[in-house]
C-alpha positions in Angstrom: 116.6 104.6 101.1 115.6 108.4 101.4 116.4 110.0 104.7 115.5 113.3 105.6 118.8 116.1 104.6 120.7 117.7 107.0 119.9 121.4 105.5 116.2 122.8 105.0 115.5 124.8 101.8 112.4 125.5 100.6 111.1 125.8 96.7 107.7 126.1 96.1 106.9 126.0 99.8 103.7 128.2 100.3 103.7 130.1 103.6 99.6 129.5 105.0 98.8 128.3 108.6 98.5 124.3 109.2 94.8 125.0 109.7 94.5 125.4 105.9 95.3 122.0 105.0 93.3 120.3 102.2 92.3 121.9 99.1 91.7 125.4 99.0 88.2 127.4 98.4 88.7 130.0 95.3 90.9 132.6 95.8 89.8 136.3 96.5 90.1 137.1 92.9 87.7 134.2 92.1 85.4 135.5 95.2 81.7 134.2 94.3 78.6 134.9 96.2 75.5 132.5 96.4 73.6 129.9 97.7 75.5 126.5 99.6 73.3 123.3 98.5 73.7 120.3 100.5 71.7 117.1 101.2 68.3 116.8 99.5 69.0 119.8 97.9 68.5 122.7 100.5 70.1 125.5 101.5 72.9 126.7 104.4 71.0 129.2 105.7 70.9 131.8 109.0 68.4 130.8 111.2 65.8 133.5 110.9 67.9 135.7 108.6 69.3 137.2 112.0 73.1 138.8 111.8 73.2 138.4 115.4 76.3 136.7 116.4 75.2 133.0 118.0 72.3 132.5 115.7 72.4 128.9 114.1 73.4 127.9 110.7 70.7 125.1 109.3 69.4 123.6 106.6 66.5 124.9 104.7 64.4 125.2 101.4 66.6 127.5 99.1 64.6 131.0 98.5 67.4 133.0 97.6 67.1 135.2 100.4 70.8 137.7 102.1 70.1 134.4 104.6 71.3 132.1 101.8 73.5 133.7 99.9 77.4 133.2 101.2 80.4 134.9 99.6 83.3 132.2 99.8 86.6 132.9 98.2 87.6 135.3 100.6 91.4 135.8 101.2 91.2 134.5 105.0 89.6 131.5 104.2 86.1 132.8 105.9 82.1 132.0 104.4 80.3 134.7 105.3 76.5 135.9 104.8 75.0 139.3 106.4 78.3 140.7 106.8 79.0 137.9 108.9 80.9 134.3 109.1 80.3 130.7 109.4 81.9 129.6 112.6 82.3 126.9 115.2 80.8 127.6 118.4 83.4 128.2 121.1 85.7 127.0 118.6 85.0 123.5 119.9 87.1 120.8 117.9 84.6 118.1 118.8 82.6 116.1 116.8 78.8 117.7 117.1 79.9 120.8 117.8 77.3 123.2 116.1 78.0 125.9 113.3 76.5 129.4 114.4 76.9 133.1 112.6 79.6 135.2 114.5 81.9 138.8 114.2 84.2 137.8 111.3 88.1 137.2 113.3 90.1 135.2 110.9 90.4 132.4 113.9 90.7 128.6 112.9 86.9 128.0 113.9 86.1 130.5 110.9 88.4 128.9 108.2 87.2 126.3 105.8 88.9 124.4 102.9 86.9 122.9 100.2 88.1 118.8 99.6 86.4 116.6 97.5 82.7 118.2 98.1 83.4 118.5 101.5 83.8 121.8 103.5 86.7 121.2 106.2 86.6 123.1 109.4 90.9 124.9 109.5 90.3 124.7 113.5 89.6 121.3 113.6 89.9 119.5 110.5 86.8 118.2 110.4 83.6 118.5 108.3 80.5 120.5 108.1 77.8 118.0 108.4 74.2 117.8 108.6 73.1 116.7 111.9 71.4 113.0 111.6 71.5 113.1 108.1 68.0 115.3 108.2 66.8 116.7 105.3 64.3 118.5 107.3 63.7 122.6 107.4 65.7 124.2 110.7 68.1 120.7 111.2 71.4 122.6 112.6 74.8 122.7 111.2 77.8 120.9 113.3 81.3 119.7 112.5 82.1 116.0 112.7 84.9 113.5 111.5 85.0 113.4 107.7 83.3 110.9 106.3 82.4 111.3 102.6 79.2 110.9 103.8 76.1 113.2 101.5 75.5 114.7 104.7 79.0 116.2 104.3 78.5 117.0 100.3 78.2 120.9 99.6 78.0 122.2 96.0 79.6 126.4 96.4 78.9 129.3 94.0 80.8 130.3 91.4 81.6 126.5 90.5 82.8 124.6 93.6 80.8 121.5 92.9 81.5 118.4 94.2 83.0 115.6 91.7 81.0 113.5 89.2 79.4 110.3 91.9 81.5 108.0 89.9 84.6 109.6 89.0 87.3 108.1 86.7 89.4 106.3 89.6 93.5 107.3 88.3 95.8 105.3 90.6 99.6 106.3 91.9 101.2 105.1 88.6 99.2 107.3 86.4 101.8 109.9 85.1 100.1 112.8 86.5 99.5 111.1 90.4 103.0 109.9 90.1 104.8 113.5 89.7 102.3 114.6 92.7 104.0 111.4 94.7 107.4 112.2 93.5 106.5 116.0 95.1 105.6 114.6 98.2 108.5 112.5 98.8 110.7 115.3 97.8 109.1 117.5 100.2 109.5 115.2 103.3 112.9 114.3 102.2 114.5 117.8 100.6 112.4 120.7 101.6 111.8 121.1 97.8 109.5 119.9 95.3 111.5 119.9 92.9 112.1 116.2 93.1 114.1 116.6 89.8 116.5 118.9 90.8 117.6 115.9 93.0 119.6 113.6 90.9 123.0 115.2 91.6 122.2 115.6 95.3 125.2 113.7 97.6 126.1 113.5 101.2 126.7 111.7 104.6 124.0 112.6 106.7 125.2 110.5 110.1 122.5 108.2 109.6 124.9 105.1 110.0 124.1 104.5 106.1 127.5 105.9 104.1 126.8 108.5 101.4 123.1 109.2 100.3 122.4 110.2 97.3 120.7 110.7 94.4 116.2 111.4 93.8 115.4 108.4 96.0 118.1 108.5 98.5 120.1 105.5 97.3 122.5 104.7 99.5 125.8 103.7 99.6 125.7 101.2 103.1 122.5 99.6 101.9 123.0 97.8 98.7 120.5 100.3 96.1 123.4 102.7 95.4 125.5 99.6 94.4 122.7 98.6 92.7 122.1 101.6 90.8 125.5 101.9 89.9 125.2 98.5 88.4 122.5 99.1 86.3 123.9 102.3 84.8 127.4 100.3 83.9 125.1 97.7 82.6 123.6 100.2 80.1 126.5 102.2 79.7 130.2 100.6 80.6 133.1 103.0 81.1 130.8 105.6 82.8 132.5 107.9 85.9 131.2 106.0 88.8 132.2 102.4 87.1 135.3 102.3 88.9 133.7 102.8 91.7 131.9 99.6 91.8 134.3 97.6 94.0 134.7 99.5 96.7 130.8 99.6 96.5 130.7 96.1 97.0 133.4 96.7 99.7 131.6 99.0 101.8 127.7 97.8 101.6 126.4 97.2 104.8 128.2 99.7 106.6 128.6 103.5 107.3 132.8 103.7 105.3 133.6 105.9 103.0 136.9 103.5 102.0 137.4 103.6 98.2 135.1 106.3 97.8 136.7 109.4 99.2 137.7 112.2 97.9 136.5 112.2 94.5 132.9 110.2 94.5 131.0 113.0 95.4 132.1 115.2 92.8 131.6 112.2 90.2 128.4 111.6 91.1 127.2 114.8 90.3 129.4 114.7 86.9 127.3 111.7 86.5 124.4 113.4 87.2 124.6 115.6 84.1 124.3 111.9 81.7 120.7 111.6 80.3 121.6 107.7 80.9 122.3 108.3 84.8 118.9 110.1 85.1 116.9 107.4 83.6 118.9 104.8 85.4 117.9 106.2 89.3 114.1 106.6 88.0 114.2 103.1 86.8 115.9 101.7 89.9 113.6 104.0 92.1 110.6 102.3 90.2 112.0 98.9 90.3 113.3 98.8 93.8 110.4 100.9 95.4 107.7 102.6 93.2 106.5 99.6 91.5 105.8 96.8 94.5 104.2 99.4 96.3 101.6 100.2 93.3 101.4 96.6 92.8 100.4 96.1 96.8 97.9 99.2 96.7 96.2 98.2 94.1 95.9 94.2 95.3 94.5 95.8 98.6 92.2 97.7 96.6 92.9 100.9 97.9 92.9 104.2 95.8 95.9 106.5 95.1 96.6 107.6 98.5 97.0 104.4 99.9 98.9 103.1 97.2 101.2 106.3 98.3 100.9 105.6 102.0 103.3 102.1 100.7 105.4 103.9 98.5 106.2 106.4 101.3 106.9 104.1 103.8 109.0 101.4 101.4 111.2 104.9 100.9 112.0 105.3 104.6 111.5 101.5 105.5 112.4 99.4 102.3 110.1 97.6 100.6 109.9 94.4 103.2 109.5 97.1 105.9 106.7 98.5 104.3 105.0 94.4 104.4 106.2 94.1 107.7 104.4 97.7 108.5 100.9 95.8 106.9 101.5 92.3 108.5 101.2 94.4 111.6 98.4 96.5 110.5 96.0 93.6 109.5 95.6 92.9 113.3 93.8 96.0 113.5 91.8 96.1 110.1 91.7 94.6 106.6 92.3 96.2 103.4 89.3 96.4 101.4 90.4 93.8 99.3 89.3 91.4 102.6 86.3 93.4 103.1 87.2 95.8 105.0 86.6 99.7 105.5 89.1 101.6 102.9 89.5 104.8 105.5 89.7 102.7 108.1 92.5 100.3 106.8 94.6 103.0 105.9 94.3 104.8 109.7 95.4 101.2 110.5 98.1 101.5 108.6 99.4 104.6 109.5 99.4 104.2 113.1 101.8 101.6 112.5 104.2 103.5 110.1 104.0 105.5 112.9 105.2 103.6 115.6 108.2 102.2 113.6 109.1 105.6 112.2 109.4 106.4 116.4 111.9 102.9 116.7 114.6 105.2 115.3 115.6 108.8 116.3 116.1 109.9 112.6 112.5 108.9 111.9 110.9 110.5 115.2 109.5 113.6 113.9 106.3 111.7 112.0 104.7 114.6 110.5 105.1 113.5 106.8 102.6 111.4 107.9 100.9 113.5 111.1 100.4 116.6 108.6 100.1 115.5 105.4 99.0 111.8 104.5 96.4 111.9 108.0 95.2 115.0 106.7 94.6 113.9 103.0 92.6 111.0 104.7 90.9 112.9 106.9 89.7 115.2 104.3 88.1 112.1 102.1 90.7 113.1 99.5 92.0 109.2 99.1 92.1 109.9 95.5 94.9 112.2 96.0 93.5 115.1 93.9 95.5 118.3 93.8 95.6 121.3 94.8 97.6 119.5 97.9 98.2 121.9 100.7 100.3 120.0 103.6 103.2 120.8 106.1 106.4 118.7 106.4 108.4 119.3 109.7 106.7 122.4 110.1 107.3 123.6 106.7 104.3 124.5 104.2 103.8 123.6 100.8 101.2 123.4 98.0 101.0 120.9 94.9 98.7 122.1 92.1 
């Protein structure tokens, strides 16, 4: 099982604020200017076309006035119309806080992040939402919890349109979700996306587990490495690591290095070179992890994210601590498989990977799950479409 390395490096990592989480609006090169449509059709507009700072953003009947047309793509993240930008008043994180016109200042309360249709506040991580769910001329502009909800459903110029109402639903072990999974992991667990340049990766982190090693963290006091190594004999007998196989056996369960030191750390990595070594860690990463997880996701019926949610937390936890994790879970909610509320299951759900992660000190930063899987939730994006923009342990990176 993966535990997070000892040394931080960072490929791929994209150096943006944690308000920018979720997907990102078009970049200044792909700047557009135009109108914002929303629920039955209307328009974001500036309540009287007035650049004064405090007047309020509503909804009206699209005219194509300077009051309606908004310039998003900008490099701070900003939407702005009369030289102005779409901000949250007093930079209020709470849910009905309303959305006036204000002096552009690159702050949180001005950033927004396109998800899934939605437009998500950077300050607060919530939603610009139409107040009641009234379609009616002058109903003001707020922020509230995402929901998915049409009263949260903007289309943007220059493109940004929400996705087709019944998109073609891809779950985790579709090739391209499962690279974006394999990304995330490798994130949390290597400071690197790179999930691939992982195979040769060895070393006694004084985690009480032995050696860990490997793409998936196999390790060598917890039966997978042993495991793994079996397989690959299996397929290919008289391989480096073969010998190794006793003490293996010898050592499982605990933290020794007996039989293993100094030279299995430098064979692993020779190992890691063989085609048939490669393909025998994704198969036991699959077998042992990747797979029941999927399976479980998709028996609960939930959607991509969720089924990732399990992987995630059969990687850190093994795959009966990721059913003990749900057991515990379904006294709070029930997957939608039972009936229940998808969004709401998979809070459930993450509150108590939370609380376990805390039951050991290696585990106690959460913010694999804090700063990236809440906030994909949050954001509606349980389909887990890229661009992904997250933090890890501080650290930020960007999928897609």
């Amino acid at each position: 099982m993966l535990r997070k390395r000892s040394a931080a490096y960072v490929v791929g990592a994209l150096l943006v604020g944690t308000a920018a989480l979720g997907y990102g609006l078009p970049s200044a090169s792909a700047a557009a200017a135009g109108p914002i449509t929303g629920l039955g059709g209307k328009c974001v507009d500036v309540a009287g076309a007035s650049p004064a700072n405090g007047t309020p953003v509503q909804l009206y009947d699209c005219n194509g006035s300077a009051a309606q047309t908004w310039t998003v793509g900008n490099a701070d993240g900003s939407i702005r119309a009369l030289g102005k930008c779409l901000d949250v008043t007093a930079a209020s994180t709470a849910d009905g806080a309303k959305v006036q016109l204000y002096d552009c200042n690159s702050t949180g309360a001005q950033k927004w992040t396109a998800s899934n249709g939605a437009l998500v506040n950077g300050g607060s991580g919530k939603c610009l939402d139409v107040t009641d769910r009234s379609t009616a001329n002058g109903t003001r502009l707020q922020i509230w919890s995402c929901s998915g909800g049409t009263n949260q459903r903007w289309t943007l110029p220059g493109g940004g349109t929400p996705p087709p109402t019944t998109p073609t639903v891809r779950n985790l072990d579709d090739p391209a979700k499962k690279d974006v999974a394999m990304q995330l992991v490798s994130a949390a667990e290597n400071s690197s996306l790179d999930w691939r340049a992982q195979f040769s990766y060895i070393e006694d982190i004084g985690d009480g587990r032995g050696y860990t090693a490997g793409i998936i963290g196999f390790c060598s006091g917890t039966g997978d490495m042993l495991e793994l190594v079996e397989a690959y004999t299996r397929t290919k007998p008289g391989n480096v690591l073969a010998s190794y196989l006793p003490a293996l056996r010898a050592v499982n369960g605990t933290d020794s290095h007996a039989g293993l030191d100094p030279s299995f750390p430098r064979d692993w990595r020779a190992a890691a070179t063989d085609p048939v070594f490669r393909a025998a860690q994704e198969a036991e990463r699959d077998r042992v992890y990747f797979n029941p997880s999927v399976r479980d996701g998709k028996t609960d019926q939930v959607r991509a994210l969720g089924q990732f949610a399990y992987y995630d937390a059969a990687v850190m936890h093994g795959y009966e601590g990721i059913r003990a994790i749900r057991n515990r879970a379904l006294a709070r909610a029930k997957p939608p498989a039972q009936g229940g509320d998808e969004r709401t299951w998979l809070n459930a759900f993450l509150d108590e990977r939370v609380i376990e992660m805390k039951k050991e000190a290696a585990h106690s930063d959460t913010s694999r799950v804090d700063t990236a899987q809440r906030v994909f939730l949050n954001n509606g994006n349980v389909d887990l479409n890229t661009p992904l923009v997250f933090a890890v342990y501080g650290e930020q990176f960007r999928i897609g």
